[in-house]
N, C-alpha and C positions, 0 to 999 in steps of 0.2 A: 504494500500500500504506500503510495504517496507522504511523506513526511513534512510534515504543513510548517514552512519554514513563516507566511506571512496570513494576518489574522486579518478578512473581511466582515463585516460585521453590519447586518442590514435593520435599524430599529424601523419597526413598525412593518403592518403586511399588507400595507396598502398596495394600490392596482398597478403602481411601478414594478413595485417588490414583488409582484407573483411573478411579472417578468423576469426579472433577472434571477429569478430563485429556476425559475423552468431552463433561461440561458446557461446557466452553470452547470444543469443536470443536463442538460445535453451535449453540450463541450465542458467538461471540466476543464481546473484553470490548476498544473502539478503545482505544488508546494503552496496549492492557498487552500486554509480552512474559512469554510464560509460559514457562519452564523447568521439566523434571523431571533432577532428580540424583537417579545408581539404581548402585548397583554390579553390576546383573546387568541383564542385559537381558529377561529373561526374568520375568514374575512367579509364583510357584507359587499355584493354588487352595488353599488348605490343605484347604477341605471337599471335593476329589476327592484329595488324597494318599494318602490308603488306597486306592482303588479304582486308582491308580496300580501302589502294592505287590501288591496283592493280584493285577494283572494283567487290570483291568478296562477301563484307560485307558491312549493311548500319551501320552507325553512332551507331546506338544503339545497333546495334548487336554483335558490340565489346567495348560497354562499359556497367561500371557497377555504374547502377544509385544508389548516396549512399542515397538518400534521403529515398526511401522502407524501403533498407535493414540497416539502421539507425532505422527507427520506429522498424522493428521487432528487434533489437537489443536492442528496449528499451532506446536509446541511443540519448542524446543531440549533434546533427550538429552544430555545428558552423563552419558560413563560414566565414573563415575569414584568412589568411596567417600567416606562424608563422614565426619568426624573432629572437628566443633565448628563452634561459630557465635560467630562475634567479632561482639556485637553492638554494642558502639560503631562498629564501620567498617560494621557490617551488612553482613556479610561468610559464607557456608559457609564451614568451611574442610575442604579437600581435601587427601587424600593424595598427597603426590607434585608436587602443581602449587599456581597461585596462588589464591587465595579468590577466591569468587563473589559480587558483592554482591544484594542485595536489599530490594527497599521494603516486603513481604510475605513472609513463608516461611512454610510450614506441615511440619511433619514427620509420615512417617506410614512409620516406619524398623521397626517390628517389635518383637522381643522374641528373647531365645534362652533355654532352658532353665538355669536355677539351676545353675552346674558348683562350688558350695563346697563341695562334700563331696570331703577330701582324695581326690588321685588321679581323680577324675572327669573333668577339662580331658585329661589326659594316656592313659587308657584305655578312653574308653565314644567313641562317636558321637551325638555330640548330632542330634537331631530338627529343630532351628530352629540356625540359617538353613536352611531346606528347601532352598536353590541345592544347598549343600554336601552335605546329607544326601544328597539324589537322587544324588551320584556316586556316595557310598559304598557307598549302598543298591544298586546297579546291579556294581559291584565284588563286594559280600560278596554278592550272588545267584549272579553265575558263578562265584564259587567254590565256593557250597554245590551248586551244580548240577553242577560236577564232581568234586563229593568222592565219595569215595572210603568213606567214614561218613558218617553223620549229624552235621551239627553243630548244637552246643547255642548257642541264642540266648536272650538274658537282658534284658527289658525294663523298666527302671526307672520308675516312675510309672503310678498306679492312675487317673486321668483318665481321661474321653473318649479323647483323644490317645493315652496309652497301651493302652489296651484295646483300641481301634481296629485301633490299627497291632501289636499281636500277634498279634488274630486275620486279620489281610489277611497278615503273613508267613505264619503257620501254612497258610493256603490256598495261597500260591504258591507254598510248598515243599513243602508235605507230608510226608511221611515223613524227609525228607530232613534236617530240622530240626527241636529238638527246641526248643518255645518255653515260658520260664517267665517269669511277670510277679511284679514285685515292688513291694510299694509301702507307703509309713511309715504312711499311715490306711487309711479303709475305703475297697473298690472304689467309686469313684463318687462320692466325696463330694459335698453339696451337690444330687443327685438323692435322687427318691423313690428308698424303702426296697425297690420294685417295679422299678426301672429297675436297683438293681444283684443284684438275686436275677436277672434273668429273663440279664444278661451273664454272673454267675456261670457260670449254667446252659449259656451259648452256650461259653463259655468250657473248661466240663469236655467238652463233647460233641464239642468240636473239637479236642480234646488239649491243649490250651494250661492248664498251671499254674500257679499264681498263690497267695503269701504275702500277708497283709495285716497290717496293724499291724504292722509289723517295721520299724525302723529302718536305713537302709543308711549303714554309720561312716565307710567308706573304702570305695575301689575297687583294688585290685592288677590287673597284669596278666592280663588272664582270670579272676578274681574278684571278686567283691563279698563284703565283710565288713559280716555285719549285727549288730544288738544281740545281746548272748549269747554271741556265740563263734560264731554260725550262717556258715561259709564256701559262698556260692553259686560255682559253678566255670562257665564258659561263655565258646567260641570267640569271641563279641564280646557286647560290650554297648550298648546301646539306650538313652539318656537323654532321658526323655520328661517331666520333672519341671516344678514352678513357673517362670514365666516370670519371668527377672531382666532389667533395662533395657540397653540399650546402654551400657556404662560412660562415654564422654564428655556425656552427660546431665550431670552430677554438674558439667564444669566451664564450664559456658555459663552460670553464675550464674542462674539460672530455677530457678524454686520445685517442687523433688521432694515426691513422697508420702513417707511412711514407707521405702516399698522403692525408694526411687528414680527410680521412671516422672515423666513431667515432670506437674507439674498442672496439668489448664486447668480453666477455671468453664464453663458450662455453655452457652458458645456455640462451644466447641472454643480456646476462645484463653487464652493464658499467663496466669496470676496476675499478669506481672510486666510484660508486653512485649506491650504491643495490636500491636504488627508479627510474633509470631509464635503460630502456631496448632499444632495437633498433634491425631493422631488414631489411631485402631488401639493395639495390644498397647503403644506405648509412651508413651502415656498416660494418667491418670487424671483420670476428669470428676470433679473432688472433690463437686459437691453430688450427682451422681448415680451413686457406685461401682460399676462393674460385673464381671463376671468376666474374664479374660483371654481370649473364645473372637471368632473369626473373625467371629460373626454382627455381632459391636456396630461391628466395623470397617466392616463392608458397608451397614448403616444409618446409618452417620454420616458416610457419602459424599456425600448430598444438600446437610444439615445447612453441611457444613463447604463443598463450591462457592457454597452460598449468603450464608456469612458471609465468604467471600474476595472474592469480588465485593463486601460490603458496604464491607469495607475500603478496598477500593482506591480506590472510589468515595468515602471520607471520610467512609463514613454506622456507625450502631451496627451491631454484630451483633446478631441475635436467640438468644436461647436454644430450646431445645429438649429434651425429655423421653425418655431412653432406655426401651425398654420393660425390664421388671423381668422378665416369665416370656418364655421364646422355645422356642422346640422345636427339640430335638435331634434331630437321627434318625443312630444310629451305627450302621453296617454291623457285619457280621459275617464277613466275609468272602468270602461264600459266596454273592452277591446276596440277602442277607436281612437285615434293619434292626429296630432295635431303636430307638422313637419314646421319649421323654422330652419332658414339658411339667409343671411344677409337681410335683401328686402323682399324675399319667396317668402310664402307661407301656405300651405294646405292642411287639410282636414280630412279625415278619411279612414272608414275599417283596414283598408288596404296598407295605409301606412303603419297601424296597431302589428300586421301580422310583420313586417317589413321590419319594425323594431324586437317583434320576438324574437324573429331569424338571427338579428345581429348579435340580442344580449346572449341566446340562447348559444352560439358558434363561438363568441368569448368564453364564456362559461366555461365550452367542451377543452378548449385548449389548454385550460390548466386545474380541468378535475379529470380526463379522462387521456390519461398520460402514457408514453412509448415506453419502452423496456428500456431501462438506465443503462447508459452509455460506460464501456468499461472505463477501470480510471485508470490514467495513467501511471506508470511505474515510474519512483525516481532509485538511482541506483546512491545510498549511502557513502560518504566521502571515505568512511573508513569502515573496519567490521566492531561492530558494537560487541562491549567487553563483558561476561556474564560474572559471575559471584558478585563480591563488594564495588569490584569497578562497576558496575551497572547501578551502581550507587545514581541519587541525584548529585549534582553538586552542590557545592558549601553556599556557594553566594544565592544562585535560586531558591535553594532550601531557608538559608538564612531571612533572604527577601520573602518567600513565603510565608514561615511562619512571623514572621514583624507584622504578618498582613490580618491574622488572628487579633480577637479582643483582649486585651487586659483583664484577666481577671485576679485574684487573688487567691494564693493554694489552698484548695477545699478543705475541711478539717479534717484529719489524718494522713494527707497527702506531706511526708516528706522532701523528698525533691521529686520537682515537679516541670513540667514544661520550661517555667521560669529558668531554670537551672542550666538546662542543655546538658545533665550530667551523661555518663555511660548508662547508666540503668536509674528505674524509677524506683521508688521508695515510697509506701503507705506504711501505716500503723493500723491494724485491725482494733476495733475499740472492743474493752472489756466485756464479757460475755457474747459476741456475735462471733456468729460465723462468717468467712468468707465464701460469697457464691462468685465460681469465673464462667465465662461462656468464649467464644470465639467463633463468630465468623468471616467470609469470604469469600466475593465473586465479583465476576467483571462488570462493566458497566451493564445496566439494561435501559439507561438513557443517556441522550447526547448530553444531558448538564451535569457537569462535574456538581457543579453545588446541591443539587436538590438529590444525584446519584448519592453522595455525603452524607445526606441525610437520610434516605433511606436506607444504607447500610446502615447506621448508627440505630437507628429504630429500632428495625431487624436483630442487630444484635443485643439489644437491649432485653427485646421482647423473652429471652430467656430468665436474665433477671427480675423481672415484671411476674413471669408466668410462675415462679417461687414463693412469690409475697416477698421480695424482696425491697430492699432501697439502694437505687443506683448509686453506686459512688466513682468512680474511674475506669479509664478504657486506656489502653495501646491502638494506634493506628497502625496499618501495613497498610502502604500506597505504592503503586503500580499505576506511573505516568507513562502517555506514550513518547518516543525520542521526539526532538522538536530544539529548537532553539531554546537559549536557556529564559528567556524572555517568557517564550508561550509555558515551557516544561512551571516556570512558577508560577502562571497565571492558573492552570490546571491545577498544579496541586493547592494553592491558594486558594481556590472555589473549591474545593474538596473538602480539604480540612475543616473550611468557616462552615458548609453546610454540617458535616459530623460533628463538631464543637457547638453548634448552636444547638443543635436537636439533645445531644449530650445535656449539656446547659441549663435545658427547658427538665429535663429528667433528674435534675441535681445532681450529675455526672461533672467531671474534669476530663480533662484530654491531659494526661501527664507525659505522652513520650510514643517513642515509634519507632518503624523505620520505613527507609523509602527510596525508593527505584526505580530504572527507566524498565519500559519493555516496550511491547509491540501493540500492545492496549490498553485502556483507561481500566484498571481494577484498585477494589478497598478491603478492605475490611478492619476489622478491631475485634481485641480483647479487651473483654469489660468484667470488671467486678463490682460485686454488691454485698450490701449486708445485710445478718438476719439474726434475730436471737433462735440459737439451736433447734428450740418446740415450737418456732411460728413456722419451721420450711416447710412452704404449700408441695406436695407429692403428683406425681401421675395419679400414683395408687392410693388415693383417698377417696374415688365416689363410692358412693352409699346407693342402694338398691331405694326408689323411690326417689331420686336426686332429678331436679328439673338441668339438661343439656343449655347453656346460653353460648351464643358466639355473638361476638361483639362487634365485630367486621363482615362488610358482606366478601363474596369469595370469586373468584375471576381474572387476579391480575394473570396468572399463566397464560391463558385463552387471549388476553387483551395486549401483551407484551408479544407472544408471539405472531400475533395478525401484523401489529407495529410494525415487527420486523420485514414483512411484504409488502408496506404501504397500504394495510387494509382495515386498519383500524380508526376509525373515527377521531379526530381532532377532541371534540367533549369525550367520550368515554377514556381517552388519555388522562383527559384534567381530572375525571370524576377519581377515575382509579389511582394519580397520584396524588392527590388530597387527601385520600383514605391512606397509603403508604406510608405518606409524611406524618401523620397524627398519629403522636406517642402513644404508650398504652398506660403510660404509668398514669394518669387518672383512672382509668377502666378499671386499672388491678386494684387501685385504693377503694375505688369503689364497692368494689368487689368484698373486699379482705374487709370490710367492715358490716359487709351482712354474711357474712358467715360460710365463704366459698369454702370447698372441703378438698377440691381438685380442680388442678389449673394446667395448660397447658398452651402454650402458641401455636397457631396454625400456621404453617408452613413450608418444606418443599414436598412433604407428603402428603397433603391433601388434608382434607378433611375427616377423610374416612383411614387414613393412614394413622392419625393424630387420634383419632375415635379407640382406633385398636389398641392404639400402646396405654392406652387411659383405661381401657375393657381390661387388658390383659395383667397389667401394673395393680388393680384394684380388685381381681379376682371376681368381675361381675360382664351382665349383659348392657350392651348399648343397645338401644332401638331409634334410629336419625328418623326424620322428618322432611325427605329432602323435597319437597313444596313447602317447607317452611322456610329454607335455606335462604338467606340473602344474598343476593348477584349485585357486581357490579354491572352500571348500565353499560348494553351492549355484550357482555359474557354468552349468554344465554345464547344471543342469536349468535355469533362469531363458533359456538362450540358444534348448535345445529349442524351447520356449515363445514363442520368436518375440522375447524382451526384449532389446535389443541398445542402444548407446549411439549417439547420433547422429554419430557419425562413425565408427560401425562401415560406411556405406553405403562411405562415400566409401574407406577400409584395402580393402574388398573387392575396388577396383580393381588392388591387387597382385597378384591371384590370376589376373592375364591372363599374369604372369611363371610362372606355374607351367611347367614344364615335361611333367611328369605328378601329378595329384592323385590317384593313389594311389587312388583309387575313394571318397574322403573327401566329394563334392558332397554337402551336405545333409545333413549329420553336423553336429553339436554341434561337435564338435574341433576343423572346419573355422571354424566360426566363432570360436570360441576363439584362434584365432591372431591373429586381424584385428580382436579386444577392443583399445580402449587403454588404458592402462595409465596410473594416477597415483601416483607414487613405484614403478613396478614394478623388478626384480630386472635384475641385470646379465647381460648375453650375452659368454659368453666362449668363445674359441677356445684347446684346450689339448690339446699335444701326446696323441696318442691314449693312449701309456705310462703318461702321468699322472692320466689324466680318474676312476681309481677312489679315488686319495690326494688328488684334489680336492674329488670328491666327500664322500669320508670329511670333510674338514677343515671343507667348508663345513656338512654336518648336525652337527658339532660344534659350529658356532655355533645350532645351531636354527634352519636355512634345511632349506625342500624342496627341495631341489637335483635337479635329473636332468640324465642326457645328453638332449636334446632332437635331438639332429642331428649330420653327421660332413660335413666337409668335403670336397670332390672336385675332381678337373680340370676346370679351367674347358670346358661343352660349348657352349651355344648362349649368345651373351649376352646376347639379347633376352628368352631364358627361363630365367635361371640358377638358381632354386628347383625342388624336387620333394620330394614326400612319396613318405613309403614307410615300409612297419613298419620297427621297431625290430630291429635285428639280433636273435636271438639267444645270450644270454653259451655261452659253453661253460666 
């Protein structure tokens, strides 16, 4: 594999960014590692979001899941919000976690609608970020769908956008809703005199009413107050107005327009900083001004892959000439479009289907992708040295960890990280035991950071599934070769993810070692303590004990689809939200109503972890597997035949069935024998308790269910059996 000497780095996944994420999957670029940082995974069309509203298109149908089309790019997701660019470290900076560096960035982060008009931030629903709207808009539908009246809906801004999206509400509610548009100049500015008479016209015919020239001062609760004294009254408000920049624009010292947007000259790159590009809604190409509309973002997708690449390579960027006229074509709601180019304008079903064809043939080119182009080989200057010489080095390692928080040595941690000794040093406190665990495996995502963390979880989840209290861990890191720059930027984002999750568990990170090889792997040794008569066992259920799992079950099925580009962008998020969330609430939880046996679910499945709990405690299991929790998307991904490579080898548990419940060849069935990374705790809890368990554990935002009930030990070569879920009475 290619060894990524220089680091591209794409924020945000807007309509530039799909381009050049598909151009690098198709020509790769040897020695560059490409990253996109995206706070959603998902990217919206903006030009099919009306036919969204309006109930033309589903959900997926106008978005562009980046998660695929990231793998065929070859390319590290990280999901995570960007916040600033510290460009002396050359550095993203990220919410929450530690900075990204990079040799190249380009940003192509959007825009959101102008909210200065007092009270507007606090009572309308902004339009942009589209991630956000789409809930809303999904929210205030079933409600209008269940009302009881009509509710009045109130549309701020006379644009395209606004006009658009009034009349695609007005069609998908109907009567139901009563829509008025409002807006400070004339419908349509900026179009012929013919493109806003002929939306007027669409506009009155479709009941949709609409003020112009009217100033809106402030916004109240359910009001809009305009110039005059005029008070507009309506159940929600719509804000659909001039695009304002993302406010941290303003402090990454790069040269703003008048309103803000960053400026590049007319090869997409900074005024100020040949290392940083920009494109879409929140930029301005100063020699060639354009409007804020979606088309200039999607034609400056070529433009901008081609001067990335020029970059990196150390050559000039070219300029390039935005067109000046482009043609509109705005729906009406009603599959009928209303065309705009210069001082043309028509009207017409014809042109509705004309605009399907267009968004629809966009759409295909970057969800329905060729077979990934192989990647270039580069050949290593020298042969890479294995035992201690594969060591990292002193200075990256050094810069590394400098890059960790300050903390102060946990209690009984003798020497400790602080120290940099040869070996680490605890004090075991009087009367406890020491519990260790240890594990270790390769990456199963492109982010070193959030990967960090979910190893750390993972390994935790042993001390957890004891009644234990975390107290320290050893790391093992396994960085891939790479300059020493990137070698510390990887272990740097490692370490901070493992150290924070640690952290949050009342864990230290006191020491470790660390290495180059030929892919991104972690792991850690952690220990905890217990006094001697609290250690929670396999072998404690009790016959009448209610089964609870705390985590629902699927990351195996949903990591190995990932791995062929088949996995859903959301069910990625959903399943690493659940990885990332500790368990050491759960187990507290737990351990204070009275658990008797505990175990983590893990790379045995469900029903693997079932057995050793059956066989440890000398009784029968009976699962519930329709009671079982799935992550979203598992279920269908397993149907489908997707299973994880050591889903073969878990199946062999199912010889201990004693009866499968008539489950052979059901989804669920597979589902058990999924393995699990960082998955949820198995606990056995007196039956009386298993509802105030339940309650405590969705308290913390765990899926919790009873999964299964414990019985008299019957045959013990077969001690599991399925069977539906009791009944509540």
């Amino acid at each position: 594999m290619a060894e990524a000497v220089r680091d591209l780095v794409l924020v945000g996944g807007g309509h530039a960014h799909v381009h050049v994420l598909k151009s690098f999957g198709m020509q790769p670029m040897p020695g560059v590692r490409l990253t996109l940082v995206a706070g959603e995974v998902e990217t919206p069309y903006s030009g099919m979001l009306p036919g969204f509203v309006a109930g033309h298109y589903t959900l997926d149908e106008c978005h562009i899941d980046l998660a695929p089309l990231a793998r065929f790019a070859r390319a590290r997701l990280i999901h995570a919000e960007s916040i600033g660019l510290d460009r002396d470290r050359r550095q993203v900076l990220l919410a929450g976690r530690p900075g990204l560096r990079f040799d190249v960035v380009s940003l192509n982060v959007g825009a959101t609608p102008s909210l200065s008009v007092p009270g507007a931030a606090e009572h309308t629903i902004p339009v942009k970020p589209i991630q956000r709207f789409v809930a809303r808009w999904e929210a205030l539908r079933l409600r209008v769908e269940t009302s009881l009246r009509p509710v009045s809906i109130a549309v701020v801004g006379g644009g395209a956008g606004g006009v658009e999206l009034a009349l695609a509400i007005r069609h998908r509610l109907g009567d139901k809703a009563k829509v008025e548009l409002v807006t400070r100049g004339n419908l349509m500015e900026g179009h012929a005199p013919r493109t806003a008479a002929l939306l007027r016209r669409a506009m009155a015919e479709r009941g949709v009413a609409f003020r112009e020239e009217i100033e809106v001062e402030a916004v109240e609760p359910h009001t809009i107050l305009l110039a005059g004294g005029v008070r507009v009254h309506a159940d929600e408000i719509l804000w659909v107005t001039e695009a304002a920049p993302p406010a941290w624009l303003a402090a990454t010292g790069l040269a703003l327009d008048g309103r803000g947007f960053l400026a590049v000259d007319d090869t997409l790159r900074s005024l100020d900083d040949a290392q940083v590009f920009a494109a879409g809604d929140c930029a301005t190409v100063i020699p060639h001004p354009r409007p804020k509309a979606g088309v200039f973002a999607v034609r400056q997708g070529p433009p901008l892959a081609a001067n990335l690449r020029r970059a990196l390579a150390g050559q000039p960027p070219k300029p390039f000439v935005p067109q000046k006229h482009f043609l509109s074509l705005i729906g009406t709601g009603d599959r009928r479009a209303v065309a705009s180019k210069g001082p043309f304008a028509f009207e017409g079903a014809w042109l509705w289907e004309w605009k399907e064809t267009i968004d629809r043939n966009w759409m295909a080119g970057y969800t329905e992708l060729p077979a990934m182009a192989p990647m270039p080989m580069t050949t290593p200057e020298e042969m890479r040295c294995g035992g201690c010489g594969a060591k990292i080095g002193a200075t990256p390692l050094s810069r590394a960890l400098a890059r960790l928080p300050r903390r102060p040595n946990r209690d009984g941690v003798l020497i400790g990280l602080a120290e940099r000794d040869d070996a680490a040093a605890i004090a075991v406190p009087q009367g406890q035991a020491l519990l260790q665990s240890a594990d270790f495996f390769h990456a199963l995502v492109d982010d070193p950071y959030l990967f960090g963390r979910i190893a750390a979880v993972h390994a935790l989840g042993d001390i957890h599934s004891k009644g234990g209290i975390a107290h320290s861990a050893l790391a093992i890191a396994v960085v891939p070769y790479g300059p020493p720059v990137i070698v510390e930027d990887d272990l740097a984002q490692m370490l901070a993810g493992a150290e924070g999750a640690l952290a949050e568990a009342g864990a230290a990170l006191i020491g470790g070692h660390s290495s180059e090889g030929s892919e991104l792997a972690f792991g850690l040794s952690v220990n905890g303590t217990i006094p001697p008569d609290a250690i929670l066992r396999k072998g404690g259920a009790r016959p009448g004990d209610a089964l609870i799992l705390t985590k629902p079950l699927g990351t195996g099925a949903i990591f190995a689809a990932a791995m062929h580009g088949k996995a859903h962008g959301r069910w990625l998020k959903a399943a690493l939200a659940s990885m990332t969330r500790s368990l050491a609430p759960s187990a507290d939880a737990l351990r204070g109503l009275g658990v008797q046996a505990m175990t983590d679910v893990t790379g045995f499945g469900l029903i693997g972890h079932a057995l050793e709990m059956a066989r440890a405690s000398h009784v029968g299991i009976r699962l519930y597997p329709a009671a079982v929790p799935a992550l979203d998307g598992a279920l269908t991904l397993l149907a489908d035949g997707i299973a994880s490579t050591l889903a073969p080898e878990n199946r062999r548990a199912l010889r201990m069935l004693g009866d499968d419940g008539g489950w052979t060849g059901m989804p669920e069935l597979d589902l058990l024998v999924d393995p699990q990374t960082a998955g949820g705790l198995l606990a056995a809890v007196p039956a009386e308790r298993a509802e105030a368990s339940l309650a405590a554990l969705r308290g913390l935002g765990e899926t919790a269910a009873v999964v299964g009930s414990v019985t008299p030990e019957g045959d013990p070569a077969r001690p599991v059996s399925l069977a539906p879920a009791p009944t509540r009475t």
